[in-house]
N, C-alpha and C positions, 0 to 999 in steps of 0.2 A: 439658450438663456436670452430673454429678456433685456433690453436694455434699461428697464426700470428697475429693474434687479440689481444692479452696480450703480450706487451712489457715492461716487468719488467726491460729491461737494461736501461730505461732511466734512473731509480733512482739510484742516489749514493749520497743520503740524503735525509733531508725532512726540511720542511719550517711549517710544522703543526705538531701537536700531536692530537690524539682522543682520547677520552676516555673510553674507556669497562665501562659499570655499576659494577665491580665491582673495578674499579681501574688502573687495565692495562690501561697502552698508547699503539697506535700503532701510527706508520708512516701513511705519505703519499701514499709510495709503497704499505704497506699492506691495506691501503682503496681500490687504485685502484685496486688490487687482490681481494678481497670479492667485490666488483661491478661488476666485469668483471668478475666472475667466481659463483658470489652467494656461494662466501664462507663464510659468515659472521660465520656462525656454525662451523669455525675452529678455529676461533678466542675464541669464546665462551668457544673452546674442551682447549683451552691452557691457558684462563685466568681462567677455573677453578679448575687447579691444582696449581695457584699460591700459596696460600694460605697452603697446604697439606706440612706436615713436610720433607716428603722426598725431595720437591722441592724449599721451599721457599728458602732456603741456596744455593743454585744453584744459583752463581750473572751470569754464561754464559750458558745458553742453547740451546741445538741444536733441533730443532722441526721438525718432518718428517711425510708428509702427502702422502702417496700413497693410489691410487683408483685403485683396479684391472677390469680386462674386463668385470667380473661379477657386477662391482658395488659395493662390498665388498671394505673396507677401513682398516689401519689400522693406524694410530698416536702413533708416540713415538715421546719420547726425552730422550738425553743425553746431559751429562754434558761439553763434549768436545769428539771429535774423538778419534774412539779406546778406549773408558769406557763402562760400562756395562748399559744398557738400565734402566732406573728410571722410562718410564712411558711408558708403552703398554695396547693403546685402541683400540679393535674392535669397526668399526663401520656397519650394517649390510647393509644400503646403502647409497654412494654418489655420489652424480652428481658434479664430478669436471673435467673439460675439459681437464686440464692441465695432469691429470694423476698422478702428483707427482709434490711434491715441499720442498724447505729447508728452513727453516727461524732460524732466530735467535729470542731472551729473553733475552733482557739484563738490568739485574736492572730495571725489572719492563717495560720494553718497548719493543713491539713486531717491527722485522724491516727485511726486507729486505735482504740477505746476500751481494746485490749490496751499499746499506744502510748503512753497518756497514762501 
């Protein structure tokens, strides 16, 4: 896929909520990114540290998905810009086209940084 293919700027909100099985909401914007990208397993990598003590207390997080040329991955998140990382996952492979991307956690709702 294309990176002209994924126009994330349309969103700057959303009209729906989903639901993660374990509780997470996401947006609109973050549906149409896991269809357009088959990322649903990023979604999955971020609603399951909701729950984990280090994270629940975190009402603003910043989620950071990079895929390097190898296919290798790597997911954090922090609490706001310039803090010290709360959550660093290797992933050993992903197929995501975009290469990297940001999103926000807020209160429980995965969104968009166009979104917020």
């Amino acid at each position: 896929m294309d990176d002209n293919e994924v126009n994330l700027d349309q969103f700057t909100g959303t009209e729906n909520y989903y639901i993660h099985f374990t509780g997470l909401k996401y947006t609109d914007g973050i549906k149409y990114l896991a269809d357009k990208t088959n990322c649903y397993w990023f979604i999955d990598i971020v609603a399951s540290y909701q729950k984990e003590e280090k994270v629940k207390n975190c009402h603003f997080q910043i989620w950071l998905l990079r895929v390097f040329k190898d296919h290798t991955a790597v997911v954090s998140m922090v609490e706001d810009t310039n803090t010290p990382v709360i959550v660093f996952q290797e992933i050993e492979y992903a197929d995501f086209s975009l290469g990297e991307i940001e999103v926000y956690c807020i209160d429980n709702v995965m969104l968009l940084k166009s979104e917020y």
